[in-house]
Backbone bond lengths (Angstrom), bond angles and torsions (degrees), N, CA, C in turn:
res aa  C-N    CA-C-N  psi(-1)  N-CA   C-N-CA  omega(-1)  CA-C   N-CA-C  phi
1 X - - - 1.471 - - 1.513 107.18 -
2 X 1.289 117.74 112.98 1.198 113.00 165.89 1.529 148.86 -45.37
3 X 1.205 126.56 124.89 1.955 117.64 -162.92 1.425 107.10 -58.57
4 X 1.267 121.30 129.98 1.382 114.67 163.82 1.605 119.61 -76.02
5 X 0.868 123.34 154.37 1.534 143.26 -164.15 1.458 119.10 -100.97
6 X 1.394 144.47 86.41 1.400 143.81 -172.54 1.089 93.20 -93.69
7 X 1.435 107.14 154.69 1.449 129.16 146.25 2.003 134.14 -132.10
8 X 0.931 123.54 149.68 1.301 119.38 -159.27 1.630 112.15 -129.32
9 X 1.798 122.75 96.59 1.123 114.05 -168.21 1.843 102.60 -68.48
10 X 1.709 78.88 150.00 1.865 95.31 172.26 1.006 108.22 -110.88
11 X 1.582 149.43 1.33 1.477 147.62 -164.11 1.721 97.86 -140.92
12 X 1.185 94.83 146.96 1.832 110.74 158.23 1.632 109.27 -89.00
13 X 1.263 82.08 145.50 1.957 93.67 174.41 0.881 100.99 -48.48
14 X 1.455 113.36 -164.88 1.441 148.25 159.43 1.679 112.78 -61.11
15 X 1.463 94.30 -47.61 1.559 124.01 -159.40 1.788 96.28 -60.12
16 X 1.346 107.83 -49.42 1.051 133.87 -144.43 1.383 109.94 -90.75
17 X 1.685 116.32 -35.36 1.251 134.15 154.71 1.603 118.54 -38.89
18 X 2.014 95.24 -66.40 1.752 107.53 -167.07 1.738 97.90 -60.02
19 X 1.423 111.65 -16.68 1.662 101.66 -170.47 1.437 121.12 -80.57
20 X 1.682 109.70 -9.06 1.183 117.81 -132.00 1.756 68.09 -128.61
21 X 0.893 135.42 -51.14 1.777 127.88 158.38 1.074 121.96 -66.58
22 X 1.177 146.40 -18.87 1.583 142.43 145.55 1.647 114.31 -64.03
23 X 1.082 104.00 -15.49 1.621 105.62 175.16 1.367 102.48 -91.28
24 X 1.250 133.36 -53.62 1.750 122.65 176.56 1.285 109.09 -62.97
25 X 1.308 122.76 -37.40 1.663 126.99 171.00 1.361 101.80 -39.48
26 X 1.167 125.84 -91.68 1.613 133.51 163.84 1.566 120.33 -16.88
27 X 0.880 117.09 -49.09 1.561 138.43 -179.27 1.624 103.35 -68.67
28 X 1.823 128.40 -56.69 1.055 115.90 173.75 1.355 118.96 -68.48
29 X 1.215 115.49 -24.70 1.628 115.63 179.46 1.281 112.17 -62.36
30 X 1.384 117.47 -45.07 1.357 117.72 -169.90 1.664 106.51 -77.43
31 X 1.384 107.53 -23.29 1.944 96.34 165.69 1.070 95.98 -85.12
32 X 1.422 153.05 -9.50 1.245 109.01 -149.95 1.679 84.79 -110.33
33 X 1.286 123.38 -10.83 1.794 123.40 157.46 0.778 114.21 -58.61
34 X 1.375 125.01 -46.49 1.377 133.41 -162.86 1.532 108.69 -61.40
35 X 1.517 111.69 -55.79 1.660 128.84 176.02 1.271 100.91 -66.66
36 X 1.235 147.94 -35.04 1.626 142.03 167.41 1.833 103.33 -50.97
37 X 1.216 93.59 -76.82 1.493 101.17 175.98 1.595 132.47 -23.72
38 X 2.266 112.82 -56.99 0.904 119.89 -179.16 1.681 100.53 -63.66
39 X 1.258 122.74 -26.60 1.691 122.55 -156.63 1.563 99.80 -73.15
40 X 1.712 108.28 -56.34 0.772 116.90 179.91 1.817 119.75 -42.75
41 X 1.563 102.42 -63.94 1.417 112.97 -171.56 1.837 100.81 -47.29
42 X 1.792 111.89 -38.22 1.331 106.87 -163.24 1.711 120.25 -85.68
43 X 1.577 98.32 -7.22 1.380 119.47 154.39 1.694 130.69 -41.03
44 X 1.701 84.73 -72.49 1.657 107.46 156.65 1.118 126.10 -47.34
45 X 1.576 138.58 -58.46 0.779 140.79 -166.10 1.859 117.87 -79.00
46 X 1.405 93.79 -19.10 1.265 120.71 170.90 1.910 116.03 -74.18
47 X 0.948 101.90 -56.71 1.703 108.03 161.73 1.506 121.71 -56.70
48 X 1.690 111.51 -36.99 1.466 107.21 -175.79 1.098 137.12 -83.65
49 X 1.640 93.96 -26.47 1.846 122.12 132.11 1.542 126.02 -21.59
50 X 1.785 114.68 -72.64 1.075 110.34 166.01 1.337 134.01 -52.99
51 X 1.440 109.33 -56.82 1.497 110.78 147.01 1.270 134.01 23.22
52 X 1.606 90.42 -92.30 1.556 135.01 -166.93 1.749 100.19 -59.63
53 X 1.502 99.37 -47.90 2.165 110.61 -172.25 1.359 94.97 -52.51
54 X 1.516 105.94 -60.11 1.869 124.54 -153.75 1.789 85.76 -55.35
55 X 1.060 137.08 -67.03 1.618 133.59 -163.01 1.105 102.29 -61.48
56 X 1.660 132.88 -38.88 1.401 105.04 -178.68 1.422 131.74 -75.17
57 X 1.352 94.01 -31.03 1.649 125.23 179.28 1.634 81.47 -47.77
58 X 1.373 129.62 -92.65 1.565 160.27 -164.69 1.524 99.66 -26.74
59 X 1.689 99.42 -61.42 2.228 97.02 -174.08 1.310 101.86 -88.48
60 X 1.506 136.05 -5.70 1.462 128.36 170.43 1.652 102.73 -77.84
61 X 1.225 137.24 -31.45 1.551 130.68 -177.48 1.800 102.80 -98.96
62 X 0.984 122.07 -9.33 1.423 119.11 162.61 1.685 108.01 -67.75
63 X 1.717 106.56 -70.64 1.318 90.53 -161.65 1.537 102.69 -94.50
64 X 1.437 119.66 21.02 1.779 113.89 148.16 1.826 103.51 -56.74
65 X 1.552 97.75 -49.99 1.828 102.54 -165.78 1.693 92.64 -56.89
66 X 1.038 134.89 -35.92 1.771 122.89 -152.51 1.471 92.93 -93.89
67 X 1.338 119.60 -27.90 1.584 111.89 -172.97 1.319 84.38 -88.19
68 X 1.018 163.36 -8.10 1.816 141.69 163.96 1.287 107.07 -90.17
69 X 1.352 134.97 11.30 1.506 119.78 -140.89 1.719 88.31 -96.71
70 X 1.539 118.06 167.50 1.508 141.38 174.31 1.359 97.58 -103.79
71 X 1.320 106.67 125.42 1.770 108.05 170.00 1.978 93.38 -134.80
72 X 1.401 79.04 166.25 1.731 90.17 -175.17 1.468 101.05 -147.78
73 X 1.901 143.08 170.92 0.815 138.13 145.99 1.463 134.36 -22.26
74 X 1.423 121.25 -25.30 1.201 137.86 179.70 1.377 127.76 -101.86
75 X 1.410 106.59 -27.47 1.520 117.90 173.49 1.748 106.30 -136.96
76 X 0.949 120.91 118.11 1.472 133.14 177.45 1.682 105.29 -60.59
77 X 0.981 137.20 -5.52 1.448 122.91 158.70 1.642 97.12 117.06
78 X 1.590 116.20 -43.72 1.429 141.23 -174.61 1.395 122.71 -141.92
79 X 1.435 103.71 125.10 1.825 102.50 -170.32 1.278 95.33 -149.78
80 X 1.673 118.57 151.64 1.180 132.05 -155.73 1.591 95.38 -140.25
81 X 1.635 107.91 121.69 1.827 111.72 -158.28 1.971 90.99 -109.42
82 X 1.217 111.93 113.59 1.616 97.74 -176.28 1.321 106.49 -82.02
83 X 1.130 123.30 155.66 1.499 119.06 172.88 1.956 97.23 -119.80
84 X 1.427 103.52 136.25 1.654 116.13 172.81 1.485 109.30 -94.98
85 X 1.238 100.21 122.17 1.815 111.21 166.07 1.554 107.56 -132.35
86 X 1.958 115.81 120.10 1.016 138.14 169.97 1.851 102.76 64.19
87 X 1.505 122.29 22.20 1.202 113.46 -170.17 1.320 105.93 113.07
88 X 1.307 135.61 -61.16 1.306 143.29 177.32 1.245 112.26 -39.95
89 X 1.506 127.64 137.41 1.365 126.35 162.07 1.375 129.87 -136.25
90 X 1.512 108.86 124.04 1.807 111.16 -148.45 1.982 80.15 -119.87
91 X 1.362 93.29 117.80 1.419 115.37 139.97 1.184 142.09 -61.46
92 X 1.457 121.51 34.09 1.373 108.95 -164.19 1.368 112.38 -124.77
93 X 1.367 120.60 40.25 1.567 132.98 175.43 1.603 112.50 -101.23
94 X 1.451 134.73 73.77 1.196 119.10 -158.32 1.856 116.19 -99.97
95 X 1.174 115.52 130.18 1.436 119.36 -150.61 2.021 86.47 -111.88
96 X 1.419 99.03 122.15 1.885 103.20 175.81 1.907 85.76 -131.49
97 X 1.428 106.25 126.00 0.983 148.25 147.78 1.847 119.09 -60.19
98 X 1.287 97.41 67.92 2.198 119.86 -154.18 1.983 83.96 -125.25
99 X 1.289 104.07 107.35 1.524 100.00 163.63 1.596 106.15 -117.21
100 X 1.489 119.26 144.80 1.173 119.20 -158.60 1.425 100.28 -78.40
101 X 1.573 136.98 -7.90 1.677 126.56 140.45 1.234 110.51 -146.42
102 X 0.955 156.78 -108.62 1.193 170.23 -117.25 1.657 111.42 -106.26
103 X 1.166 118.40 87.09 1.537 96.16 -171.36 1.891 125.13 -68.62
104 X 1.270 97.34 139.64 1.834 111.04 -165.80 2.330 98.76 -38.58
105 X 1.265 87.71 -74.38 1.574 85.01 159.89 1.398 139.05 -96.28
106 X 0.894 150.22 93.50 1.615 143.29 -160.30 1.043 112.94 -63.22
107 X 1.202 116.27 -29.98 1.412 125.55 -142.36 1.590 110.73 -126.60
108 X 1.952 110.91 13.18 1.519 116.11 -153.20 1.374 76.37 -134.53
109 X 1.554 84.87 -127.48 1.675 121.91 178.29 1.496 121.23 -139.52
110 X 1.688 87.83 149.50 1.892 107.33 -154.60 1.902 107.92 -44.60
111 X 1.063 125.63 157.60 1.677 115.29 150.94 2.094 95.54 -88.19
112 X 1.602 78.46 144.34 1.971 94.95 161.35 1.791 105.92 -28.96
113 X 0.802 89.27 -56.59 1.964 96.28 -173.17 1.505 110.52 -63.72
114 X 1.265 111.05 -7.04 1.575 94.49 169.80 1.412 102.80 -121.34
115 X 1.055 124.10 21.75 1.655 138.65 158.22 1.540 119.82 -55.50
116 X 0.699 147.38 130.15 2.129 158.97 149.77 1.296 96.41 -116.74
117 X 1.565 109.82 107.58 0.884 142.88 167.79 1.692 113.41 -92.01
118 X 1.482 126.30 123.82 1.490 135.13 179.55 1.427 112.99 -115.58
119 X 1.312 124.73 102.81 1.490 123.95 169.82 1.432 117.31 -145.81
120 X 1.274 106.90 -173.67 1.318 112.45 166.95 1.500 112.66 -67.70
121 X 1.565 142.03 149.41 1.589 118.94 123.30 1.294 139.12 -47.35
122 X 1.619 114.41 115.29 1.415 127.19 179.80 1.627 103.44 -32.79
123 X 1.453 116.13 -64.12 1.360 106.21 -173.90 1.501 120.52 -100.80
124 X 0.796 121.14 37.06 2.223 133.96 158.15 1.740 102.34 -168.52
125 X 1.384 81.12 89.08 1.756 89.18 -163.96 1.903 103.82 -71.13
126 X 1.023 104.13 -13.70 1.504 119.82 176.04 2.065 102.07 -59.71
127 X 1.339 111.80 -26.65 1.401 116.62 179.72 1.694 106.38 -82.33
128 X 1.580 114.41 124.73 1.318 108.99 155.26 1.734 106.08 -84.76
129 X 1.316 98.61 148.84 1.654 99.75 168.19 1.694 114.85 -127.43
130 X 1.200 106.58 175.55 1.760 106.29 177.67 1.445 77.65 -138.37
131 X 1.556 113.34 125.20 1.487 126.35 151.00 1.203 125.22 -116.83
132 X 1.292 108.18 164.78 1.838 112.54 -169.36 1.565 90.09 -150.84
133 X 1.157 101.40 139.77 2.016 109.91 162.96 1.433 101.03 -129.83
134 X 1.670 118.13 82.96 0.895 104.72 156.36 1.583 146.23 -59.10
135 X 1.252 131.07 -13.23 1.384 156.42 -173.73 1.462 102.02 -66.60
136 X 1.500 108.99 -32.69 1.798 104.68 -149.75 1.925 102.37 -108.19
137 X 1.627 101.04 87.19 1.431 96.76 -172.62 1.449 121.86 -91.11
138 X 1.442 95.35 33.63 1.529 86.66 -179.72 1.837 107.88 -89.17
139 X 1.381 108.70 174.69 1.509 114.21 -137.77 2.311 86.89 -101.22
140 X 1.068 92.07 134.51 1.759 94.69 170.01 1.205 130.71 -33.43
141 X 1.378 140.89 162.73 1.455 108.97 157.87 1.632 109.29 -102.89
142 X 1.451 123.15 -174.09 1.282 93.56 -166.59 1.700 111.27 -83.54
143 X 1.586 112.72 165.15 1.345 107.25 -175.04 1.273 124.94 -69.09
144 X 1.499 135.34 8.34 1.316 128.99 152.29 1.776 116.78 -57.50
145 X 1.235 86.67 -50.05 2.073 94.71 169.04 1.545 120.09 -39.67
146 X 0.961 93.10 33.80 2.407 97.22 174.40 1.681 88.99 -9.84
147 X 1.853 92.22 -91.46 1.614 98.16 -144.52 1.429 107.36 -44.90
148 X 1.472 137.12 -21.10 1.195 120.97 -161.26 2.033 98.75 -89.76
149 X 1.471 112.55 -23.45 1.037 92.40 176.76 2.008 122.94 -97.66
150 X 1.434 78.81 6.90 1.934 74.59 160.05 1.518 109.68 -110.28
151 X 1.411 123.40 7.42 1.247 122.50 156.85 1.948 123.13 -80.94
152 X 1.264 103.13 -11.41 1.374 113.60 -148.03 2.037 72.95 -116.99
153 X 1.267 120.41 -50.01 1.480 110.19 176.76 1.485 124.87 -71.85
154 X 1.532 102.09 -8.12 1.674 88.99 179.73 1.561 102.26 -97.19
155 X 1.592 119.07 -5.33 1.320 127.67 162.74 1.505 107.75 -42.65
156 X 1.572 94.84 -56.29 1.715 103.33 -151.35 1.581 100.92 -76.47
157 X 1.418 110.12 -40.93 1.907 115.24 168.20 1.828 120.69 -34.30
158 X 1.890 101.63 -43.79 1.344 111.17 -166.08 1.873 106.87 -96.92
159 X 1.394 93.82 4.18 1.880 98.31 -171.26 1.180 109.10 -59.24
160 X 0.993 156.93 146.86 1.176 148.53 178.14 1.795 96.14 -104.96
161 X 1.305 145.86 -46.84 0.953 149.66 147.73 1.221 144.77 -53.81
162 X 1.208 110.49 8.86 1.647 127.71 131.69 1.430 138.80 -39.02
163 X 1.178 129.00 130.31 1.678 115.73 166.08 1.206 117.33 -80.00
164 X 1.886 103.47 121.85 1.403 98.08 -149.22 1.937 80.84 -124.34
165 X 1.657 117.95 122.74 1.746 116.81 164.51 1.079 91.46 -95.49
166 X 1.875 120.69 137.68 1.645 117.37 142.58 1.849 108.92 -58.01
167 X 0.939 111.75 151.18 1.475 136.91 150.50 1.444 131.59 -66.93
168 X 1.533 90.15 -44.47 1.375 103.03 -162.60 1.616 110.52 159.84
169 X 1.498 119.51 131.74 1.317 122.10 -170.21 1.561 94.10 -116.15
170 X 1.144 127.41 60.00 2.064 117.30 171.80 1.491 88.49 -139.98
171 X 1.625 143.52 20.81 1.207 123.04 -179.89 1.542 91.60 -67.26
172 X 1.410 96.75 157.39 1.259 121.11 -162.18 2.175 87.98 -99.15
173 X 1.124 116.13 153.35 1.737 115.90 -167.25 1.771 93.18 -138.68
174 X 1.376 90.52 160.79 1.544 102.66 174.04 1.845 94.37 -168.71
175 X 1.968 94.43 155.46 1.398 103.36 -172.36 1.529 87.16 -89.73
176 X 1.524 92.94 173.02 1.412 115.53 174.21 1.626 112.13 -127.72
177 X 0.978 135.07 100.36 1.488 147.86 -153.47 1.579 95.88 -100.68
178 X 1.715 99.53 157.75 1.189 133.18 163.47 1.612 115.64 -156.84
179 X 1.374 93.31 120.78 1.595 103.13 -178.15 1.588 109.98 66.20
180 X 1.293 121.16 10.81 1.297 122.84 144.66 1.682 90.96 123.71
181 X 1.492 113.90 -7.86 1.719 117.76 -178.32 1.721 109.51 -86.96
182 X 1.048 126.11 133.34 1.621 141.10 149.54 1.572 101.62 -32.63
183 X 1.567 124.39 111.20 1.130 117.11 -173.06 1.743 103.90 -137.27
184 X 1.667 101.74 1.09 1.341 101.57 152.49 1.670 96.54 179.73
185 X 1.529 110.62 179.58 1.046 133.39 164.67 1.626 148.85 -112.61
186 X 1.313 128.17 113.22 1.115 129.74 -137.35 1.597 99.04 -109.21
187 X 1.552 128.93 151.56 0.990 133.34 161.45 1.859 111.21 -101.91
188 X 1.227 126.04 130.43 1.433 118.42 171.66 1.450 137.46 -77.77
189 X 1.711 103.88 79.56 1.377 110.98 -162.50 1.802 97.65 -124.87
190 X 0.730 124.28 117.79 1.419 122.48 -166.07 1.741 105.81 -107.54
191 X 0.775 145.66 132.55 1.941 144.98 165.93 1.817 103.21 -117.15
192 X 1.201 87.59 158.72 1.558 101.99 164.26 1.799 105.19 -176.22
193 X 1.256 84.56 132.68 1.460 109.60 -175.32 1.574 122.52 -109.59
194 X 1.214 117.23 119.41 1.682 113.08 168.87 1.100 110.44 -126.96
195 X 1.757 112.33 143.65 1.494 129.84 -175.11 1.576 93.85 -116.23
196 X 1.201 113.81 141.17 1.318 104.91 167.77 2.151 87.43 -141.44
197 X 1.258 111.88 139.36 1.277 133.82 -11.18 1.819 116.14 -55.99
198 X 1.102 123.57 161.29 1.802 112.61 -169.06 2.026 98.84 -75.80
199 X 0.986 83.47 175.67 1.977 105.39 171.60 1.770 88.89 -61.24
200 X 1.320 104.74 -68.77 1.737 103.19 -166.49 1.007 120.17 -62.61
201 X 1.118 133.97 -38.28 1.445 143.42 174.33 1.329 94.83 -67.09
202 X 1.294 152.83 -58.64 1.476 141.80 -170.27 1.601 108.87 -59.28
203 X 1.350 95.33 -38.03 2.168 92.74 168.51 1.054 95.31 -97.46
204 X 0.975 150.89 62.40 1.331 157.10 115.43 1.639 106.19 -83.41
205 X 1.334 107.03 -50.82 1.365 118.66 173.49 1.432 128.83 -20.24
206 X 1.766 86.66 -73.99 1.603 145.74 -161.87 1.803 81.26 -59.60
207 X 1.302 128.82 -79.94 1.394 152.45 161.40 0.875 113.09 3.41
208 X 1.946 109.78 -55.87 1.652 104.75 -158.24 1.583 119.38 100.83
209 X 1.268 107.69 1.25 1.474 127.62 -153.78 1.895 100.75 -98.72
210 X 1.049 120.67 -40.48 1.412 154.76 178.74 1.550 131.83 -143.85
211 X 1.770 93.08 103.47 1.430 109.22 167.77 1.912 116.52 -34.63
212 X 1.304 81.00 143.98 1.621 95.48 151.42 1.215 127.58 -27.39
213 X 1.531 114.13 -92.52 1.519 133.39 164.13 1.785 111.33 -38.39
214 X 1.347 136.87 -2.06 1.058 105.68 145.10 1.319 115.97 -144.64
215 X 1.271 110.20 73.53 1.350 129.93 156.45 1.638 106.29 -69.24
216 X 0.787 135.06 154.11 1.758 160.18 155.77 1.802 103.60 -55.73
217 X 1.262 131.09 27.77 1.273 123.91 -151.55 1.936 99.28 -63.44
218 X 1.691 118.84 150.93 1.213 97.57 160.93 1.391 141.70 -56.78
219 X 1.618 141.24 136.28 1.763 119.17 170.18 1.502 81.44 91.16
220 X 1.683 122.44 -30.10 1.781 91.36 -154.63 1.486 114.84 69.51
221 X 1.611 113.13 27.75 1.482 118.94 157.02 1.519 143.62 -90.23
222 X 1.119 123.93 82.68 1.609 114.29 -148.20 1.315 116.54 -131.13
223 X 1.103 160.12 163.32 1.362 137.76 121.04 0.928 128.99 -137.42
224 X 1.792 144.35 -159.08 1.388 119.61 -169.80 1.293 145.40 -100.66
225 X 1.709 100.46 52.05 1.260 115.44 172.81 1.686 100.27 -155.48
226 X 1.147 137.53 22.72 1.307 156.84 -145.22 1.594 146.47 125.93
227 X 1.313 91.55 139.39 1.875 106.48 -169.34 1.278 115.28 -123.38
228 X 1.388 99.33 151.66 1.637 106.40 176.54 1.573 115.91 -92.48
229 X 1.146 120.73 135.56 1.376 145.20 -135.36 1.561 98.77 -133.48
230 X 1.423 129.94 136.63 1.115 127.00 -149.68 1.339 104.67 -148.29
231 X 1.712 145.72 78.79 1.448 129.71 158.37 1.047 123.52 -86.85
232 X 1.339 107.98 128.55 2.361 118.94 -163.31 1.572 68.78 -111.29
233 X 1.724 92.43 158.77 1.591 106.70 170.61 1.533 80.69 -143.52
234 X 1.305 116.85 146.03 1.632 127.92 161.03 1.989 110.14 -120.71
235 X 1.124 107.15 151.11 1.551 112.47 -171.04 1.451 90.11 -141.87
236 X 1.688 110.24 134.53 1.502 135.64 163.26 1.491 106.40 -107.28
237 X 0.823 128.87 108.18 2.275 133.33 146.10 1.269 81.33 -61.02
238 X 1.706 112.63 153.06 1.391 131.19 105.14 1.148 109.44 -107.25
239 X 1.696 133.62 127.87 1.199 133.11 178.56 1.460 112.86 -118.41
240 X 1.111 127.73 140.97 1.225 135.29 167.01 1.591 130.49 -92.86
241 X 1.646 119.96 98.73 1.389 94.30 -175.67 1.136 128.51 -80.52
242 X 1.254 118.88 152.27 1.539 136.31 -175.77 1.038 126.59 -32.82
243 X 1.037 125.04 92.89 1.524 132.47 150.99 1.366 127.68 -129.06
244 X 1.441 110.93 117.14 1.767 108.87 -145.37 1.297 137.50 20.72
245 X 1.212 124.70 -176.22 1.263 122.91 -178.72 1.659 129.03 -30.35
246 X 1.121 104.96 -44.13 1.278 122.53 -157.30 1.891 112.13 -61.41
247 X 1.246 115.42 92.01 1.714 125.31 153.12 0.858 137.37 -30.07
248 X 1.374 108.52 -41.77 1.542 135.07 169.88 1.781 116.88 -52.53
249 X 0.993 116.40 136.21 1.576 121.79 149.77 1.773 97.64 -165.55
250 X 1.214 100.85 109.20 1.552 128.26 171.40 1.442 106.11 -78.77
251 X 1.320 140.89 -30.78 1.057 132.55 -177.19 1.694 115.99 -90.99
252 X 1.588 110.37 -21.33 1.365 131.73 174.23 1.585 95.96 76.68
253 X 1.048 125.46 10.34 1.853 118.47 179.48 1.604 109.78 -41.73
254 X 2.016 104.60 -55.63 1.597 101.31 -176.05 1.066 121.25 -80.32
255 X 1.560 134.48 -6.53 1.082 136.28 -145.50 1.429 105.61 -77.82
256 X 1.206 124.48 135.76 1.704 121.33 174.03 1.605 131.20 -95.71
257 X 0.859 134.48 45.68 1.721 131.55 -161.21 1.700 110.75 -39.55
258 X 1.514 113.15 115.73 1.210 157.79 157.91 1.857 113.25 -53.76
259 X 1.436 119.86 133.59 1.463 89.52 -177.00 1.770 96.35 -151.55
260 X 0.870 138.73 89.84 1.538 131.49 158.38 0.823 134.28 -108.12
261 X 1.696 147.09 155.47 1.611 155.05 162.31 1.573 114.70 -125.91
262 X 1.342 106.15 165.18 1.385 114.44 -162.58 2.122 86.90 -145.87
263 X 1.101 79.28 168.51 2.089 92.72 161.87 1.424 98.87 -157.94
264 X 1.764 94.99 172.23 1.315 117.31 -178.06 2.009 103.33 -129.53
265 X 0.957 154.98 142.55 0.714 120.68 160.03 1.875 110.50 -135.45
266 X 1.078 122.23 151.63 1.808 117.13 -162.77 1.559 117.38 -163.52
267 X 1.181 124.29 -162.38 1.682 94.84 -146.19 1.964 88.86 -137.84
268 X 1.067 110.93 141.14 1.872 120.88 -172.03 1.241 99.74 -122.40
269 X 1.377 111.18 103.68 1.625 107.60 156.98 1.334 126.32 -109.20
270 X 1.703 96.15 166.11 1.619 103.48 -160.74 1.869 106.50 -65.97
């Protein structure tokens, strides 16, 4: 009977090759999405994180400053100076009346040195700052005087010798145009402040102009020799998380809005 003859392949086809490289082809793509993806997602989640610290850090030392703040008949404790560009008007200069003990007048108005000042930086408006000049004790003027106190605050913005903390460098920025040109730059920090009874309505008071009994008192707490007096401060972030340089987002997709308030509340007699 004749031996039969086996044989035993040692190689893959051709066929068998291209299948066997279209399968790792496939295979690296799908890790190598996969590893794009996790980086990516952990990127994001990594920025929104920071984000998230920078705003609390930022509205936890704001309305620490308004819940310590000194207010008197003359200065509400917290005041918010708007500045107008091309029509536009950004609230975001916030003035707390914080003396490190004893305030010089109690019963008047703050000195510069017991000022905490909250704004943007004039030049990287993307920076919130908290400034203080303690050095400069001369006395406010009163807060009807606007121009003198956004002349006297863009002093303290450009001081270089000021104590100046960042807040936080992710404010989110936008230009402010005229006639279609960039004619400045804005940081997105928004304030708003209410006194109740108001500044005007209290010289209204003062005047003769408006009784007692209907003042705006806070709670509606009052009686007839004193009222309760009420300054709310509210604070907006928009922050942008980090991803390179860029301040900008025109479309607002990343932008995150931030939101806290604080009060003061203290007592006005006739």
């Amino acid at each position: 009977m004749p031996a039969r003859c086996t044989s035993k392949r040692s190689a893959l086809t051709l066929v068998e090759m291209l299948l066997a490289v279209s399968i790792l082809s496939i295979m690296a793509v799908a890790l190598g999405t996969l590893a794009m993806t996790i980086q990516t997602s952990n990127a994001h989640v990594t920025a929104q994180g920071e984000a998230a610290q920078h705003a609390r850090v930022a509205i936890s030392r704001i309305e620490r400053a308004v819940n310590n703040a000194h207010a008197s008949a003359e200065f509400p404790g917290v005041y918010v100076f708007v500045e107008s560009v091309n029509g536009w008007n950004f609230p975001d200069v916030l003035v707390v009346w914080r003396p490190s003990g004893s305030a010089a007048h109690p019963d008047g108005r703050p000195l510069f040195s017991e000022l905490t000042v909250f704004c943007p930086d004039p030049v990287e408006p993307w920076r919130l700052l908290e400034i203080r000049t303690p050095q400069d004790t001369r006395p406010t003027p009163p807060i009807s005087q606007t121009a003198s106190w956004r002349a006297e605050l863009a002093a303290i913005r450009s001081d270089v010798s000021a104590e100046r903390v960042e807040l936080t460098d992710l404010l989110r920025v936008g230009s402010v145009t005229s006639g279609g040109l960039a004619t400045d730059v804005r940081g997105a920090v928004f304030f708003h402040v209410r006194v109740l009874p108001s500044l005007t309505q209290w010289e209204q008071f003062q005047a003769g102009d408006v009784a007692w009994e209907d003042l705006d008192w806070a709670q509606s707490v009052s009686g007839s020799s004193a009222g309760l007096r009420q300054s709310w401060c509210a604070v907006e972030l928009q922050l942008l998380p980090r991803s390179g340089d860029n301040h900008f987002d025109l479309t607002g997709d990343r932008v995150i809005p931030f939101f806290g308030s604080a009060a003061i509340y203290y007592e006005l007699r006739r």
